[in-house]
Structure formats: C-alpha cells, structure tokens
RODO-2510 file (C-alpha; in nm, 4 decimals, decimal comma):
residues 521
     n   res          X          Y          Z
     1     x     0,0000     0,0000     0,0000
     2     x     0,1220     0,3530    -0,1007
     3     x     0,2198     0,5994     0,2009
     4     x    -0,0259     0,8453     0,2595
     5     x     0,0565     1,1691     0,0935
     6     x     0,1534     1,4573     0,3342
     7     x     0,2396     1,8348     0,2671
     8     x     0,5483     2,0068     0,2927
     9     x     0,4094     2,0813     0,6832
    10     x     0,4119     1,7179     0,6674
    11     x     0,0121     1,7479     0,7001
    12     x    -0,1257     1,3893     0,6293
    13     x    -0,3653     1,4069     0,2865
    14     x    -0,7142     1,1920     0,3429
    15     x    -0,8705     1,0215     0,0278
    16     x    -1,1797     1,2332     0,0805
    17     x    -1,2520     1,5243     0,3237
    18     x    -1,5949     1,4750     0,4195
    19     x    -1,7208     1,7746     0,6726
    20     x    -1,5372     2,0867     0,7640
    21     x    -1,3266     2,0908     1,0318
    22     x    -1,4755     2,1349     1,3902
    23     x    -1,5594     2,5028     1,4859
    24     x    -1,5345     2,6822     1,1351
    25     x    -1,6742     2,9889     1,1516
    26     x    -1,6199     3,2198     0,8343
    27     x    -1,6852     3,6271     0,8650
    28     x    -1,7201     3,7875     0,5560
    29     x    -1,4170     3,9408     0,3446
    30     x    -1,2530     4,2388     0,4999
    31     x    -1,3656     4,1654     0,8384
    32     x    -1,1934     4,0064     1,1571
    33     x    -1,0184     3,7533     1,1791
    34     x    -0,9673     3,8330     0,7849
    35     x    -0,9506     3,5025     0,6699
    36     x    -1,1149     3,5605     0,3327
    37     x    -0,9018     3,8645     0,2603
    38     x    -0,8385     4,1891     0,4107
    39     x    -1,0884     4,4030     0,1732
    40     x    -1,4764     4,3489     0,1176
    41     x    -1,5037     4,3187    -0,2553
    42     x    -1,1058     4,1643    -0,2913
    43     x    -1,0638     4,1397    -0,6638
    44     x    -1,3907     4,2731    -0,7954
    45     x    -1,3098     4,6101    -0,6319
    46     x    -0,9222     4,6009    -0,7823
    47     x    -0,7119     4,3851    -0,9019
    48     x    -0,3752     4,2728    -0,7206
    49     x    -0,0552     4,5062    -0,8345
    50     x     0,1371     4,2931    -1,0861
    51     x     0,5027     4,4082    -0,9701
    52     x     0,7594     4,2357    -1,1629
    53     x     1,0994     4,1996    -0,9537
    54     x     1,4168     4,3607    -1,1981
    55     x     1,7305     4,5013    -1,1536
    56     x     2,0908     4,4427    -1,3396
    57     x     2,4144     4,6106    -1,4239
    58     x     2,3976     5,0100    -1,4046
    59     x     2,0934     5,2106    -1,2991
    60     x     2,0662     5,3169    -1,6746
    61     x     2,0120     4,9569    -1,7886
    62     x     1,7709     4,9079    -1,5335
    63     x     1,5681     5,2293    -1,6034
    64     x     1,5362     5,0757    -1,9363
    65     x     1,3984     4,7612    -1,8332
    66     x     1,1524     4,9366    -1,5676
    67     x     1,0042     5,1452    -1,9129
    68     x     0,9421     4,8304    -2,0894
    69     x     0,7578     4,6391    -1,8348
    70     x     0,5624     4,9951    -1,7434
    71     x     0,4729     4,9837    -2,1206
    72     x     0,3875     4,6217    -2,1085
    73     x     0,1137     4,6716    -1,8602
    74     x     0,2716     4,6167    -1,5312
    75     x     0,1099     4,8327    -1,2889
    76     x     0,3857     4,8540    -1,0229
    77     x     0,8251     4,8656    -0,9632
    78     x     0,9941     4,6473    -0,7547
    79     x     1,4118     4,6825    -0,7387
    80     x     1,6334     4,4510    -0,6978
    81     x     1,9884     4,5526    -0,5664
    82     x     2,3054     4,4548    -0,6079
    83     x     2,5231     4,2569    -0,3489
    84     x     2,7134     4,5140    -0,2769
    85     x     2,4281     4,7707    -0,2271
    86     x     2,2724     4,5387     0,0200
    87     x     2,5943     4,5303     0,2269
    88     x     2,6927     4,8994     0,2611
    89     x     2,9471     4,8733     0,0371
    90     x     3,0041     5,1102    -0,2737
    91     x     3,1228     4,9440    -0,6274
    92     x     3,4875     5,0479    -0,5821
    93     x     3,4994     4,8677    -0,2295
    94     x     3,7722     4,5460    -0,2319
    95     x     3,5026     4,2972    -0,1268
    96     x     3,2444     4,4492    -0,4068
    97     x     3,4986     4,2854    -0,6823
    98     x     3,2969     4,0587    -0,9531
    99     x     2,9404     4,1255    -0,7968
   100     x     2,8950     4,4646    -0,9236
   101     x     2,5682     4,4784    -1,1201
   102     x     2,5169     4,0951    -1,0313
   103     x     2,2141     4,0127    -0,8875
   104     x     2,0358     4,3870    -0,9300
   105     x     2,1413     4,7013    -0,9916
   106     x     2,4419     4,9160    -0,8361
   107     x     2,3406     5,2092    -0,6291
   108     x     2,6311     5,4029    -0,4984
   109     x     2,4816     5,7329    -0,4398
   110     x     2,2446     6,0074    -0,5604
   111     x     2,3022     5,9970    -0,8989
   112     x     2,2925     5,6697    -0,9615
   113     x     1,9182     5,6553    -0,8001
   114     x     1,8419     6,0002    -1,0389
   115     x     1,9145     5,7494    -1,3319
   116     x     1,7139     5,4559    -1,2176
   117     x     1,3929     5,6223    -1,1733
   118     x     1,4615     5,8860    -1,4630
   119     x     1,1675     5,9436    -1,6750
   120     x     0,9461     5,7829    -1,4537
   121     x     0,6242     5,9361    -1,2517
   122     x     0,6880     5,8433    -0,9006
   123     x     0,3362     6,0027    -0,8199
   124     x     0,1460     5,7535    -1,0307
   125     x     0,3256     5,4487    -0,9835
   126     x     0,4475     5,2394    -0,6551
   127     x     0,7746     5,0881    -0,6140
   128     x     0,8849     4,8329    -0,3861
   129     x     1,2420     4,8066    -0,2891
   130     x     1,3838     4,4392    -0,1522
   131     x     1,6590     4,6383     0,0347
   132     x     1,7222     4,5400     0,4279
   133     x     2,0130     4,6662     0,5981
   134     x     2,0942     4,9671     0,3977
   135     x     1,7049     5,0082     0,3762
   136     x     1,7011     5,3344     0,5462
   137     x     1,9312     5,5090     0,2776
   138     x     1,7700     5,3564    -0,0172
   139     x     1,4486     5,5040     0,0747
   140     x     1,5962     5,8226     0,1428
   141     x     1,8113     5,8814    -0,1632
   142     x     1,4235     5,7664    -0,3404
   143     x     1,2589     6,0394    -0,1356
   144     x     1,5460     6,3130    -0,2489
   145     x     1,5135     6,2558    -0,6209
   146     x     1,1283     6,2703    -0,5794
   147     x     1,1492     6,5600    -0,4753
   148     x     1,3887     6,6498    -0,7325
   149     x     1,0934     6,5466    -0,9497
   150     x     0,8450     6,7833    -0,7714
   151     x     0,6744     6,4850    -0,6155
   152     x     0,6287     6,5565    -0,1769
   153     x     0,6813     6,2865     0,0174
   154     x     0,3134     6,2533     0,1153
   155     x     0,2571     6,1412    -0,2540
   156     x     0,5107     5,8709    -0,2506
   157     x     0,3613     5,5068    -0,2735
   158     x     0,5551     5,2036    -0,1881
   159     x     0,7019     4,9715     0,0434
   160     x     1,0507     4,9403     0,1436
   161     x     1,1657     4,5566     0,2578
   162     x     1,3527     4,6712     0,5440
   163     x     1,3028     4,3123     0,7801
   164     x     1,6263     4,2272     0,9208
   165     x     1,5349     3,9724     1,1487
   166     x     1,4992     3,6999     0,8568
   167     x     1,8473     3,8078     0,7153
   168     x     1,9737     3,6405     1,0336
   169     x     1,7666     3,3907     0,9831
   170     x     1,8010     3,2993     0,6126
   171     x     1,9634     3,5191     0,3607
   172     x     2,2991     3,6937     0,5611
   173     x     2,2917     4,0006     0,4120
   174     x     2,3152     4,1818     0,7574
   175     x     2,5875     4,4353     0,8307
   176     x     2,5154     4,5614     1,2255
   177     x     2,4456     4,3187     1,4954
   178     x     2,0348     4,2742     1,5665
   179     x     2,0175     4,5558     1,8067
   180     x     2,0912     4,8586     1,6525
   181     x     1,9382     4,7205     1,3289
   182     x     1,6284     4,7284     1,5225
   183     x     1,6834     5,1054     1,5773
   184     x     1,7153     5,1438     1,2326
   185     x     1,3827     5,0086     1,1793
   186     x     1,2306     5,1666     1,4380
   187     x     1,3919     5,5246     1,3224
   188     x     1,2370     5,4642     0,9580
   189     x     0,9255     5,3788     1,1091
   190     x     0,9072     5,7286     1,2501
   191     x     1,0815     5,9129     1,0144
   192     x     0,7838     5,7698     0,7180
   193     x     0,5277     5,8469     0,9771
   194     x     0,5959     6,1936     0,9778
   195     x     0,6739     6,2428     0,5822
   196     x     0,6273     5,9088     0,3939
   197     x     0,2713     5,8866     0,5127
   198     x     0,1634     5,6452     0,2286
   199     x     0,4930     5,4329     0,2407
   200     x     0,4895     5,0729     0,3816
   201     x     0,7733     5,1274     0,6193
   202     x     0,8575     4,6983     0,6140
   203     x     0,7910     4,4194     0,4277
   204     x     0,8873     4,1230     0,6831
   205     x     0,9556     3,8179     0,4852
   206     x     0,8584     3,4827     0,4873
   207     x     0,9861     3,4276     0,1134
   208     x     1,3600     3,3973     0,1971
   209     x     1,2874     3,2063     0,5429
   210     x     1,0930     2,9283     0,3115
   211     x     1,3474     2,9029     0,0401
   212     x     1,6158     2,8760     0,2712
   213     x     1,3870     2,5327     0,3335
   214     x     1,1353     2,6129     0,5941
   215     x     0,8080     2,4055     0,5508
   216     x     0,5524     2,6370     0,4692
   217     x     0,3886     2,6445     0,8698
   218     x     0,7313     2,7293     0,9381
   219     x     0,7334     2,9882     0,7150
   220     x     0,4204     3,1427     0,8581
   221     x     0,4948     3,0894     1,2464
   222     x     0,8759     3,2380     1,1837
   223     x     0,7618     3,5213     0,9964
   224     x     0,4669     3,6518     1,2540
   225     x     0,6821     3,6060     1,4990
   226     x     0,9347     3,8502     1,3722
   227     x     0,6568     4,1014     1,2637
   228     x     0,5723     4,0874     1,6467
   229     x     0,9553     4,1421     1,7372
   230     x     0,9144     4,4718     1,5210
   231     x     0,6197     4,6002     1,6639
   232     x     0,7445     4,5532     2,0320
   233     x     1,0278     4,7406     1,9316
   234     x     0,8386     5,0216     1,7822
   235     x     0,6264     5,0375     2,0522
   236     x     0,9022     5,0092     2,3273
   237     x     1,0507     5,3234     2,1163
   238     x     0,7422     5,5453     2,2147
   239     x     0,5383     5,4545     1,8628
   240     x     0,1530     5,4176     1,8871
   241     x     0,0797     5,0858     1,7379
   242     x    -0,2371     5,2110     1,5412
   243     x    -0,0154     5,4741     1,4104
   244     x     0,2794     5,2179     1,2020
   245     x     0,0914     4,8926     1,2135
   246     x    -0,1617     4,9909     0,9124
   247     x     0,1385     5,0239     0,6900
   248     x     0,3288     4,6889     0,7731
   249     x     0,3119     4,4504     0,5206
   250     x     0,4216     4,0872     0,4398
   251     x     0,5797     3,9362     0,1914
   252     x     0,5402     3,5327     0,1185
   253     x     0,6346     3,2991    -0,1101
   254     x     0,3794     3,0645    -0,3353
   255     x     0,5657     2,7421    -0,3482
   256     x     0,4426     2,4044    -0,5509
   257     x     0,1110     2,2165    -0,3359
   258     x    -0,1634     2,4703    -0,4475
   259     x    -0,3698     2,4588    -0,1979
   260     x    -0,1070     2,3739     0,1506
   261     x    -0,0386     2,7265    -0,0191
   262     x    -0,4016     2,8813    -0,0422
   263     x    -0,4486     2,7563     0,3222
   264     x    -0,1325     2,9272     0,4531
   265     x    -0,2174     3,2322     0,3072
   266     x    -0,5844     3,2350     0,5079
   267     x    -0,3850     3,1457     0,8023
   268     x    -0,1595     3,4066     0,7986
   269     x    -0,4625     3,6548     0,8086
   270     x    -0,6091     3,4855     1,1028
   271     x    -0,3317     3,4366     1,3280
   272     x    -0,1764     3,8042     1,2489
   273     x    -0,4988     3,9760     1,3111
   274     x    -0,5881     3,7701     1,6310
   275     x    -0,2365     3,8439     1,7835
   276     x    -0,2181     4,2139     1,6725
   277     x    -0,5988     4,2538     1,8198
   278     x    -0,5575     4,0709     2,1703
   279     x    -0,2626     4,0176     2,2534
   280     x    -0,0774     4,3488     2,1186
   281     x    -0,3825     4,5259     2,2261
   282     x    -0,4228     4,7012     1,8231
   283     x    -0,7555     4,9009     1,8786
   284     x    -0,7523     5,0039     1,4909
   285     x    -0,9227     4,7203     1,2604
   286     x    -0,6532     4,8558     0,9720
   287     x    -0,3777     4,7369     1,2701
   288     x    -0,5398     4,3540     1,2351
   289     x    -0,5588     4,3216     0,8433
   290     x    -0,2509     4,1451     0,7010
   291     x    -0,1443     4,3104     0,3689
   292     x     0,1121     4,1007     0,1722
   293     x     0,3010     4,0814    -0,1285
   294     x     0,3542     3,7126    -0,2932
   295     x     0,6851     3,5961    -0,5540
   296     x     0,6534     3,2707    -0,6737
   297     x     0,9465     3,0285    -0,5541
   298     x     1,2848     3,0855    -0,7011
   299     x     1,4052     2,7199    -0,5275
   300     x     1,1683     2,5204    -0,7347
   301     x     1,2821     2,6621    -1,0756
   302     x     1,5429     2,3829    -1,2312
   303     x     1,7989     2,4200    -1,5345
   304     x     1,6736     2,1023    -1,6456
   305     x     1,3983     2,1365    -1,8704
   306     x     1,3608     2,4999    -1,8009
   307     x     1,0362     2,5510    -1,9918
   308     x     0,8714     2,3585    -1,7306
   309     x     0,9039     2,6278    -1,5248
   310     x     0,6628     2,8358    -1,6588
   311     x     0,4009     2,5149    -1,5327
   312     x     0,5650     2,5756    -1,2033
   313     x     0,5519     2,9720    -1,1549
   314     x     0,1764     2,9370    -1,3028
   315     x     0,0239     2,7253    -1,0550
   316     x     0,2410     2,9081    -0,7857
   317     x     0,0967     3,2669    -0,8579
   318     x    -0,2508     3,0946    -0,8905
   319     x    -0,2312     2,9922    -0,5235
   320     x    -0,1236     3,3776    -0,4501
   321     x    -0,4199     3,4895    -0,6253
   322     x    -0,6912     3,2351    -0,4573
   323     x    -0,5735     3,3324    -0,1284
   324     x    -0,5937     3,6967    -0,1781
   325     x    -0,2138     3,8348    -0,2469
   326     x    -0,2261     4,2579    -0,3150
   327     x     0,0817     4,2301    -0,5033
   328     x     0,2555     3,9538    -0,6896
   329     x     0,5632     3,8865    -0,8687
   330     x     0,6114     3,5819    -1,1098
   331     x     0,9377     3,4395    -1,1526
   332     x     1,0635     3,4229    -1,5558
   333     x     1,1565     3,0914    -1,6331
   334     x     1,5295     3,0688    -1,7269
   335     x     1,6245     3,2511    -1,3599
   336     x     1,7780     2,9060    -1,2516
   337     x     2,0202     2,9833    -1,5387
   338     x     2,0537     3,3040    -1,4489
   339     x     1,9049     3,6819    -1,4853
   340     x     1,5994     3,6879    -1,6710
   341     x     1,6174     3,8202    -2,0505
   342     x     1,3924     4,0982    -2,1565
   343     x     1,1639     3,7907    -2,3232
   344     x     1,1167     3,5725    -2,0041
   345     x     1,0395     3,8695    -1,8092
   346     x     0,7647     3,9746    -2,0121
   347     x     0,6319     3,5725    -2,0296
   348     x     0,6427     3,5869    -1,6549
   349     x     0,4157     3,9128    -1,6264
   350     x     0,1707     3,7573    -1,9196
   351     x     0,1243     3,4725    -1,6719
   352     x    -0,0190     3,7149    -1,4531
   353     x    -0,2697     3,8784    -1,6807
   354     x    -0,3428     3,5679    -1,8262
   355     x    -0,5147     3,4606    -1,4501
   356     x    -0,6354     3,7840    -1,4172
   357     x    -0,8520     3,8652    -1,7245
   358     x    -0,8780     3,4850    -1,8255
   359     x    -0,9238     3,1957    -1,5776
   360     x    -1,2014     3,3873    -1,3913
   361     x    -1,0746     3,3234    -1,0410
   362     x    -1,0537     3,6871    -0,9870
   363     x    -1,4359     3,6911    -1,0561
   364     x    -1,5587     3,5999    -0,6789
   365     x    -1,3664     3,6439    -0,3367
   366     x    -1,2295     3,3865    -0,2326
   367     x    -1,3595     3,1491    -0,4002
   368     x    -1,2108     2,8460    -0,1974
   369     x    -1,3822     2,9434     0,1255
   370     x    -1,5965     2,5942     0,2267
   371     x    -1,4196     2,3660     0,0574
   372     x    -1,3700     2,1011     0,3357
   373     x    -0,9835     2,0401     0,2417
   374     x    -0,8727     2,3415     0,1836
   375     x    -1,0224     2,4727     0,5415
   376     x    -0,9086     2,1606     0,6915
   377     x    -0,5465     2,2531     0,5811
   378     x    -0,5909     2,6180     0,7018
   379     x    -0,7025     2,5293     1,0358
   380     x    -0,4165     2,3146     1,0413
   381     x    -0,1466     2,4858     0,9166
   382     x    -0,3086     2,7823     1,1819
   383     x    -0,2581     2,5341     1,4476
   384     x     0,0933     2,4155     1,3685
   385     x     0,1880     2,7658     1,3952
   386     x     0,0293     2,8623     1,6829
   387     x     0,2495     2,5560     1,8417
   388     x     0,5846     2,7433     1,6618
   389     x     0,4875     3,0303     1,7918
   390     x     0,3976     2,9645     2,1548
   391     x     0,7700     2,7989     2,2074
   392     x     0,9371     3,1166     2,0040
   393     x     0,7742     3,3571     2,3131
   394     x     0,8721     3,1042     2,5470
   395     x     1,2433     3,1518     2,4627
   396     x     1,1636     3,5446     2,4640
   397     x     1,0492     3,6192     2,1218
   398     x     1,2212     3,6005     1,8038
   399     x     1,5332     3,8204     1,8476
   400     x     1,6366     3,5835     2,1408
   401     x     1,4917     3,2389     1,9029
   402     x     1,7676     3,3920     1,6765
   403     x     2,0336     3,4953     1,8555
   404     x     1,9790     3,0994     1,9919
   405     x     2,0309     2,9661     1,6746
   406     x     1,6994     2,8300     1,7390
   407     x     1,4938     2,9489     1,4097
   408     x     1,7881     2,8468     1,1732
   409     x     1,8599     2,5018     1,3161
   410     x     1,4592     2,4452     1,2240
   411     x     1,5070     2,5499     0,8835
   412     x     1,8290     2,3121     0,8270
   413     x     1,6664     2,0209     0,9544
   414     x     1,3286     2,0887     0,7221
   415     x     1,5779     2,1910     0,3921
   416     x     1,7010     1,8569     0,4723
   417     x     1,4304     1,6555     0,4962
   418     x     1,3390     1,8388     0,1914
   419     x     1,6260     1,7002    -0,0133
   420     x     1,6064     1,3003     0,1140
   421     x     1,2568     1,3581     0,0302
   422     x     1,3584     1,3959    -0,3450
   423     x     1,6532     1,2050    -0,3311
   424     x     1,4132     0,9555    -0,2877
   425     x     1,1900     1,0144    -0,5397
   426     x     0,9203     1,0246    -0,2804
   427     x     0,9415     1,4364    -0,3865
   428     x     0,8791     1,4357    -0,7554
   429     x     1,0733     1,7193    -0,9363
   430     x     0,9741     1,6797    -1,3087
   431     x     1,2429     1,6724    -1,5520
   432     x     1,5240     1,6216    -1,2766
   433     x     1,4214     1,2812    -1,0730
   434     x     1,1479     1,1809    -1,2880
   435     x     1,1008     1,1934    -1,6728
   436     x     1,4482     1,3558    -1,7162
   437     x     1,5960     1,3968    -2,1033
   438     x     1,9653     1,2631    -2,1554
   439     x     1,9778     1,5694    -2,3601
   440     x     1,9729     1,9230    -2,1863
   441     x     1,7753     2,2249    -2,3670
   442     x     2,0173     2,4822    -2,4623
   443     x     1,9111     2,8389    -2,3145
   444     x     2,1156     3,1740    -2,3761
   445     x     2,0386     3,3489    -2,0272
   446     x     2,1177     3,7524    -1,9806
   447     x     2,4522     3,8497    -1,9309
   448     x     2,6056     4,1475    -1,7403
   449     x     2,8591     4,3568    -1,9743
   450     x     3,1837     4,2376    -1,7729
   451     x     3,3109     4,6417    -1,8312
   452     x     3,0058     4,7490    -1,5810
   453     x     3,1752     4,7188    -1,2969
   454     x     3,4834     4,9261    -1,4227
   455     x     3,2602     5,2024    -1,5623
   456     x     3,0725     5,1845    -1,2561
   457     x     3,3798     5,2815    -1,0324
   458     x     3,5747     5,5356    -1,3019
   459     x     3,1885     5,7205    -1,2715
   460     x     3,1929     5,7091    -0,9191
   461     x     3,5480     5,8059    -0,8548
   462     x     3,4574     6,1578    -1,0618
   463     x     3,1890     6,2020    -0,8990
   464     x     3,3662     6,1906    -0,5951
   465     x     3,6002     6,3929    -0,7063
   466     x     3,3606     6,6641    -0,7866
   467     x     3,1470     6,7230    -0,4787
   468     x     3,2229     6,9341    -0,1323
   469     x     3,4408     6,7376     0,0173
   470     x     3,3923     6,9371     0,3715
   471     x     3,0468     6,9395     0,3395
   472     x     3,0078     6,5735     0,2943
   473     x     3,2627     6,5388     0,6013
   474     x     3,0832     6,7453     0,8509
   475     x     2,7404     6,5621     0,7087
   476     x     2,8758     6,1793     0,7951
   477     x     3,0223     6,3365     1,1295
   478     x     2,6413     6,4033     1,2246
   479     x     2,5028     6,0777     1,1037
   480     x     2,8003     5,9530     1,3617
   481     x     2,7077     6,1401     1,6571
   482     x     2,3328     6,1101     1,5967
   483     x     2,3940     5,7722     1,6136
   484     x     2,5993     5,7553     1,9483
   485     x     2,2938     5,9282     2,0664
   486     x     1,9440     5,8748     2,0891
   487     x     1,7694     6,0966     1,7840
   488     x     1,6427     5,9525     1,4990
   489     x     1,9159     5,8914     1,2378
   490     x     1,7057     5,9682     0,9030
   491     x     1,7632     6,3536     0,9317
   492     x     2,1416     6,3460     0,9136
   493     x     2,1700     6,0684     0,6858
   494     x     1,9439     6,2432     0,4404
   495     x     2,1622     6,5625     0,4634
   496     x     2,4724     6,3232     0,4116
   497     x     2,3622     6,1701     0,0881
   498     x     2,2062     6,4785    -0,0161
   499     x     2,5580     6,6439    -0,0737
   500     x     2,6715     6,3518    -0,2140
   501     x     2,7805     6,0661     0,0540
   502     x     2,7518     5,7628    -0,0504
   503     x     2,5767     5,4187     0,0186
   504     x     2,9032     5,2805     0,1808
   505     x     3,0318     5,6069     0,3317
   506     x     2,6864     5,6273     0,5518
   507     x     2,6899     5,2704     0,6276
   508     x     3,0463     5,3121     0,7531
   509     x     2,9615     5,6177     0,9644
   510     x     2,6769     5,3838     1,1510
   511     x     2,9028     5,0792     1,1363
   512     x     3,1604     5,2883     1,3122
   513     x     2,8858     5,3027     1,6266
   514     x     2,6951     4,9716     1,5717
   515     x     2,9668     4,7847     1,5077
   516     x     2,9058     4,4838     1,2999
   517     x     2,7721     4,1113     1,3072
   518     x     2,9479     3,8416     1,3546
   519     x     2,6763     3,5487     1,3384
   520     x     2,7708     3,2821     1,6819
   521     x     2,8208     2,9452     1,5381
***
C-alpha cells in the first residue's frame, strides 16, 4: 500500500474530506479575523498590483527595463539591488569585486538613483524596494530625487523591505548586529510616519525564510513572529501601534502544493490579526488586516527542462491569487540559469494577466472558502503555527529564538528533509528525478557587460572627485554622533547623501557606532 501523501508541513492528505473541520466559523471578506481577505469586494473592487521583480548592471540599464515592463502593462516597480548595495558597500569597495551589477542594480549614491527612476512618474506608480540593511538610505536617496521630481513625500507610494530579522535567519545580508538594526527600523518607522505617510515602512519576509527550506507552517509561524519582534520594538521606542501597524506589510512565497499554499495564506490573516488585536492590544481594525506581497518560488525553478518552469511559476501565482495576495511577482523561467532576458520577463508578467482577465478566479472572493480540504489545511497549518509560535515567546520572542540559533537550526533540519525527500523520489521534481531527457535544452540566459563594474567605479570616482568634500565630512560626522545618541538617524543621513555621501560612506559612519555582526556558530 502507497504511504499516505503529506504536505510540505508534513500534514497527512485523506482520500476524501468529508465535513469541515470542527468550529469553522467564516466572517465575511474584509472583516476580523480576515480570513477571506483583508478588503470586502477583494478582486472585484481592484485587481492585485502585478510588480515584476528587476534590476541588473547600471541604474541606466535598469531604467530601461523598468520602461518596458511599465509599457507592457505592469502596474507597479519592484528593485532589486546589487550585493554590494545590500551590504553597505560602494562598487569600488575590495570585497564588491565581480558582484557589481550581479544580482540587481548598483546604487552608490544620488546619482545613480536620479538614473534609475529617470523618466518615470513616481506620483502615479508604486515601487517596492527588496533592500534590508541599507534600507534606510535607499528610501531616502528615493525620497530626495522625488522631490527632485516635484513629487512631496506625502505622494510617494511604496514599500521598502527593510526586515532584518529573517536576514539572520536565512539570507545573511546583515551588516550591524540585531540591536541597533532594530533602531534602524524603528527610526524609519518614525521618520515615514511623519513624511512618507503612504509608504509601507517593512515588508517582513517569509519568502527567503521558506526558500532557505522552511516548511511552509514554518514559514508562517517564523515570519509573525518577527513582525511581532518589530512592533514591540516600535512600541518600546514610544510609537503608537495604530499609528505604524496599518502600513506593515508581508511578503510570502507561493511554493508548488496549491492549496497547503491557499491555506497558509488564510492562516496568515487569522493568526496576524488575532495576535495584533488581543494580545498586542491594536484598537484600529486597519492594525489587524494582514497586507502582503507574494513571488513565486525561485528554489523550485530547475535548469533542467527549463520551460517547465513556466508550469511551475503558473500554478504558484494561482495559489497567490486564490488566497488573496495585493501584489505579486512571477518568476521568468530561465532565472535558474541566471538573470531573466527581456523575453522571459515579459512571459512571466503575461502569466499574470493571463489569470487575471482569463481563468475567472478573480471573478468571486475567495472562491475556496468551504471547501472542506482546503479549510481543513488552514485550520491546520493555523494550528501548527500557533504551536511554533507559543515555544518562540517562550524563549523570549524572536530576536532571542535567533540569537539561539533556534529558528535556523529548524530550517536546516526541514531543507534537509526536503532534499532526502527527493533524493528519494518520494518528492517528484519533473524533468530532474522523474522523466528527465539525456539531452539538456540549450538556453542563452542575460549576461552582465563584464566592463560594468569598471565604468561603474571610473563614474563614481569623478563624482567623488567633484562634490564638497567638507560638506560631505561634517554631514557623515552628524550621522556619527546622531547615532551615538538617541535621535532619529534619518535627518542626518538624508543631509549626508544629499551632498553627495555615498551608500558605503553612511553605512560606515553607523558601522563605526553599531559595530558589525558576527553570526555565533
């Protein structure tokens, strides 16, 4: 007899799911505990922002790309970053040799963000930047060149990533130790409050905590638990909860089983809104409503067979979209080969239009609510996570979980599960263990011009060269003693890059008081 199929939550699968499970109760969409979606009318009232992820080589490059997928239809930015950029360190830095331009675009100062977002109306669209530890100056230098536009910062729409709990966790692009990053969060949660008002001041992250190899309960119980570590610090900081919480938002990842992936999205709304309302003590209903964006899952795409990808990322941003996503990225399918090419990117945004003007799932909201598996899985998943999350607080919350070593040994041990799982063929990965071709499918994926990263220095050198040197001294001494202190660090650092400081010349200034992390073990 054949084992009985279980999710990645290792959730056992029955034959047939005969009754609800005990105790459902379902309020209508846009109401607590928000399981059916955060607004009344979902889909029918708007559809979800179709934000395609890009960013390669110089800003120029990437400017270029942003115009084409505008033009194609998509309806929102999102930025991807270089290495360096996410470290604090400028293009000319030793350790920034050969990843210049790799992964996302370079962004070493000022002008650099002037040419990624020229031509574009920063009033009429929103961007989304998937930028953590040098988060604060990112959104600055996007507020200055706004405003170099004409557009105030209380017409700015977006959402800066800014979570640095799960780069602990997951990813390890951290630079200060988890402390003072928490300041830094805190600090931009104050600073938007008073002139970002529309801006989404974090993103916190589930996507890089679940391809790291969390299971996707995991993924939910991790991730709420560091959006509650962020709110106790804001709140231990002096904030008002009702005043930041409306503007924190999510950001998951759709993996493979369709509907473990439908349920987890449900579950996130419940167990969010039903901390945030009793035991935070949110009094505003827009406190309890979970607001998330949703990329599909970079770790299942495979260089075998790469076409099959687009099968993959399809069903994955179908499970975003039947459990209520607000913004969604699709992956293109040659990025396990490497960046996307203008073609693939353009497939993977079609994919997205396709479900939204043609399947018709976008019709109703939510239009798995009742279906006796899929609330079955939801109430599970909710429970498995209520379980994570009860021994997380018991340990102190998730700052200490970390710091423990506690988070990331759970991740390991799932990730390898994960892999005897398909080892064994007991995980099925088309086209890799099962119905492989001898013969692989040659793909030409995007290269970076390997003169970038020269180009990319000899610019920033003369631009170096060409600014107040005193006045960009005296501006990184304040950012320093602001930081030894207790203000809020925005100001200064806005007046730094302003006169022309740079990414890694601000994150030095900070480093110089923070310090900087050295993970334990």
């Amino acid at each position: 007899m054949e084992a009985t199929p279980r999710t990645s939550s290792d959730i056992p699968i029955e034959t047939v799911y005969d009754s609800p499970p005990e105790g459902l109760e379902l309020s209508p969409p846009g109401e607590y505990p928000f399981t059916r979606g955060p607004y009344e009318t979902m889909y029918r009232g708007r559809l979800w922002t179709m934000r395609q992820y890009a960013g390669f080589g110089s800003a120029g490059e990437t400017n270029r790309r942003f115009r084409d997928l505008l033009a194609a239809g998509q309806t929102g930015l999102s930025v991807a970053f270089d290495l360096p950029t996410q470290m604090g360190l400028d293009s000319d830095h030793p350790l920034a040799a050969g990843e210049v331009g790799k992964v996302g675009v370079a962004i070493d100062d000022i002008e650099d963000m002037r040419r990624l977002l020229a031509g574009i109306p920063l009033d009429e669209v929103s961007t989304s930047m998937t930028i953590n530890a040098t988060a604060a100056t990112l959104l600055l230098l996007y507020e200055l060149v706004a405003a170099e536009q004409g557009v105030s910062g209380d017409r700015l729409r977006g959402t800066v990533q800014n979570d640095i709990l799960k780069e602990y966790v997951a990813r390890g692009t951290y630079i200060y130790p988890p402390q003072p990053s928490m300041r830094l969060i805190t600090d931009v949660f104050a600073y938007a409050d008073a002139n970002l008002p529309q801006w989404n001041t974090i993103s916190i992250s589930g996507y890089h905590i679940r391809e790291a190899g969390a299971t996707a309960a995991e993924e939910l119980a991790f991730t709420i638990a560091n959006g509650l570590a962020y709110v106790e610090a804001a709140t231990d900081a002096g904030l008002d909860v009702d005043s930041f919480a409306p503007r924190l938002s999510f950001f998951w990842n759709a993996h493979n089983e369709l509907f473990e992936e439908v349920a987890k999205f449900r579950a996130a709304r419940r167990v969010w809104a039903r901390h945030m309302r009793e035991e935070v003590g949110a009094k505003d209903p827009r406190s309890w409503a979970m607001r998330f964006h949703t990329q599909t899952a970079g770790s299942t795409l495979t260089a075998q067979q790469p076409l099959n990808n687009v099968v993959r990322t399809t069903i994955q941003a179908l499970a975003a979209v039947l459990g209520g996503t607000q913004s969604l990225h699709t992956n293109a399918y040659d990025e396990a080969l490497g960046l996307p090419t203008d073609e693939s990117a353009r497939l993977a945004l079609r994919t997205q239009q396709v479900i939204a003007h043609e399947s018709g799932v976008a019709a109703t909201v939510d239009p798995l609510a009742g279906s006796f598996y899929v609330e079955t899985l939801t109430a599970e998943l909710e429970e498995r996570a209520e379980k994570l999350l009860a021994e997380i607080a018991a340990m102190g919350g998730a700052v200490a979980a970390i710091e423990e070593g506690w988070m990331q040994g759970r991740i390991e041990e799932s990730a390898y599960r994960a892999a005897r799982r398909q080892e064994s063929r007991e995980l099925v990965v088309v086209g890799v263990n099962r119905h492989a071709d001898e013969e692989a499918e040659e793909l030409e994926p995007l290269a970076v011009d390997p003169a970038l990263e020269q180009r990319q220095k000899e610019e920033l050198a003369a631009r170096r060269a060409a600014r107040d040197g005193d006045a960009v001294v005296q501006a990184l001494a304040a950012v320093e003693a602001t930081a030894r202190g207790e203000g809020n660090v925005l100001a200064p650092m806005k007046e730094a890059l302003s006169v022309g400081a740079t990414v890694g010349e601000v994150s030095d200034a900070l480093g110089r008081v923070f310090g900087r992390h050295r993970p334990s073990g």
